[in-house]
N, C-alpha and C positions, 0 to 999 in steps of 0.2 A: 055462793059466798063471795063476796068483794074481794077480790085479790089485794096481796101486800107486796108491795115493791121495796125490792134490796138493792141498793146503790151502795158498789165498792170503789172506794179513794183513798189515792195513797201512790205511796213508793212499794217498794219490790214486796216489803212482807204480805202486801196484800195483792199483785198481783202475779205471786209466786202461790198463790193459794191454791192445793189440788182441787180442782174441781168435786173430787169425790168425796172431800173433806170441806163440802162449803155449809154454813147453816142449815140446817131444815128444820120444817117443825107441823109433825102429825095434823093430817087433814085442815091445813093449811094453804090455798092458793098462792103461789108467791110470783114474781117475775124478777127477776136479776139483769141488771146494768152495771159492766164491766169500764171502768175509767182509770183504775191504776196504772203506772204503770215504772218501771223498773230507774230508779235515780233520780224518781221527783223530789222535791223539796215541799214543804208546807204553804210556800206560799205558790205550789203551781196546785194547790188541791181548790180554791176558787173557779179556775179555770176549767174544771174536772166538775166541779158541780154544776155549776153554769150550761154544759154540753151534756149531763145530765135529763136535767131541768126540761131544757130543749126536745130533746128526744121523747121523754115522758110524757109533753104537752103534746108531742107530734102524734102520741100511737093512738091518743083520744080511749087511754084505758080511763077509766075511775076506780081511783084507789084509798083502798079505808085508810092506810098509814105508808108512808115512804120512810125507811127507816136507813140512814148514811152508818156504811160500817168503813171508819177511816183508821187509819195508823201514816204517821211522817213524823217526819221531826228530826230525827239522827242523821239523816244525810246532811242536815244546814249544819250542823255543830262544824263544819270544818271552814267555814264559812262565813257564819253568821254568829251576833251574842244571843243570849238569852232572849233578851230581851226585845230582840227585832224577831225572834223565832216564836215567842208567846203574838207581838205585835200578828205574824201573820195566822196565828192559830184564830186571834180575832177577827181577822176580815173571812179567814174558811169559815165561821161561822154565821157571819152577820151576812155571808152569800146565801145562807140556805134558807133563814129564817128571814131576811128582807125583803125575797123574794116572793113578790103577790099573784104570780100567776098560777101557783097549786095551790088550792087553798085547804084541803087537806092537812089530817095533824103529821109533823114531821118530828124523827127524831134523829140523834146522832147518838152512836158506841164509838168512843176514840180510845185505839190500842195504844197506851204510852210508849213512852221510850223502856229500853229492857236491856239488861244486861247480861252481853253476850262473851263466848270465851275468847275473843280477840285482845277482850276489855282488863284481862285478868290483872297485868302490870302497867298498865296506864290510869295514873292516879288524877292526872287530870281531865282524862275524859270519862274517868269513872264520876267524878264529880261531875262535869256537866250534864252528867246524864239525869243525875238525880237532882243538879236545879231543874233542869226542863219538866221533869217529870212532876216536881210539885207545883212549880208555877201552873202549868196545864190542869194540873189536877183543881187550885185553886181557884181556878179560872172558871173550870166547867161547876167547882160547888157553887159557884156565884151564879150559875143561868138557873133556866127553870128545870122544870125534872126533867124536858124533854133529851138535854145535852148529861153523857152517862160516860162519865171518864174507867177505863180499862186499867188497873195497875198494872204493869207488866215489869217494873223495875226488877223482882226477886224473882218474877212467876219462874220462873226456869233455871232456880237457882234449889238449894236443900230444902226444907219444908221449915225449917226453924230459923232462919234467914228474917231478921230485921233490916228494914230499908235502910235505915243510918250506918248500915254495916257496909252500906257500897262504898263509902268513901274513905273508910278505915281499910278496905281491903280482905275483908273478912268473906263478904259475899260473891260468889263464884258461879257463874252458870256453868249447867250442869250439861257437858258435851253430848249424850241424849238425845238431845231437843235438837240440837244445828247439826246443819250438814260440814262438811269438812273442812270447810274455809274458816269456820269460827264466827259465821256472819247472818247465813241466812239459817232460819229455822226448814227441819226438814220435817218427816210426816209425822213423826210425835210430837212435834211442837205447835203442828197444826192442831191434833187430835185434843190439845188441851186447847187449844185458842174456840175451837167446834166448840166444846162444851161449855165452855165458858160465856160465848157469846150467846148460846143456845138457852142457856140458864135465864141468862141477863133479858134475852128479846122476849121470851116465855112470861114475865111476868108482865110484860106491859100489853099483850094480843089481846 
């Protein structure tokens, strides 16, 4: 069977990922390329695909699907507006797909921004989080089905948890899921991002 290539990009939540907690999927061949890594920004995720790419072309495998499992974004909010944070969400993406040298089909899962318990009494970066998060979202309904936006703004918050509630303060992640800093997710909050993503890549194999 044609092997599937899984390319991870991003900042720490994805190369914080346990290994023993990474997708898999039943008689499946896959190969994994590791490019996250810990304080990038969205716009160093280009760069990360790019050296991807590279690598991919070197090993002279043939692959039925390359499929980019990415998450950034939260790190620029201290930094950047919205709107130059969406600007670089589009050049990650116009790297992958502009690119003519795999001509194979490509897809992209992008884990949004998420609301974490650091976030609980900052009313303003609750709200940035949740423009990022729908701008992004709007962005990727606009591509073709290849690009598959991830909600994560509530995923780790009660189960009855409306989005618009981040910014009234109402919505709270659920300590759980992060490790003790309030920031990174720890191995349950992996275990839902597993299945989650597992769910999502399962239907397009």
């Amino acid at each position: 069977m044609v092997p599937i290539a899984l390319v991870f990009v991003g900042d720490s939540d994805i190369a914080r990922w346990p290994p023993s907690h990474l997708p898999s999927f039943y008689g499946r061949n896959k190969h994994e390329y590791h490019y996250a890594h810990c304080g990038a920004h969205l716009n160093d995720l280009s760069e990360q695909v790019k050296r991807s790419i590279s690598e991919i072309t070197e090993s002279l495998v043939s692959y039925n699907q390359i499929i980019f499992i990415a998450c950034a974004g939260e790190n620029d909010l201290s930094s950047c507006t919205v709107d130059e944070i969406v600007l670089s969400f589009r050049k990650f993406i116009d790297s992958i797909f502009e690119s003519s040298i795999i001509s194979c089909t490509k897809r992209v899962f992008f884990f949004g921004p998420k609301l974490e318990p650091w976030l609980k009494d900052d009313t303003a970066a609750r709200r940035s989080y949740f423009q990022l998060s729908e701008r992004i979202k709007q962005l990727c309904n606009k591509e073709e089905n290849n690009v598959h936006f991830i909600d994560c703004l509530t995923m780790f918050c009660s189960n009855d948890t409306k989005p618009k509630s981040v910014i009234g303060g109402e919505a709270k992640a659920d300590s759980l899921y992060f490790e003790d800093d309030g920031l990174h997710l720890n191995m349950e909050g992996y275990i839902l991002w597993k299945k989650e993503i597992e769910a999502l890549i399962t239907k397009v194999l």
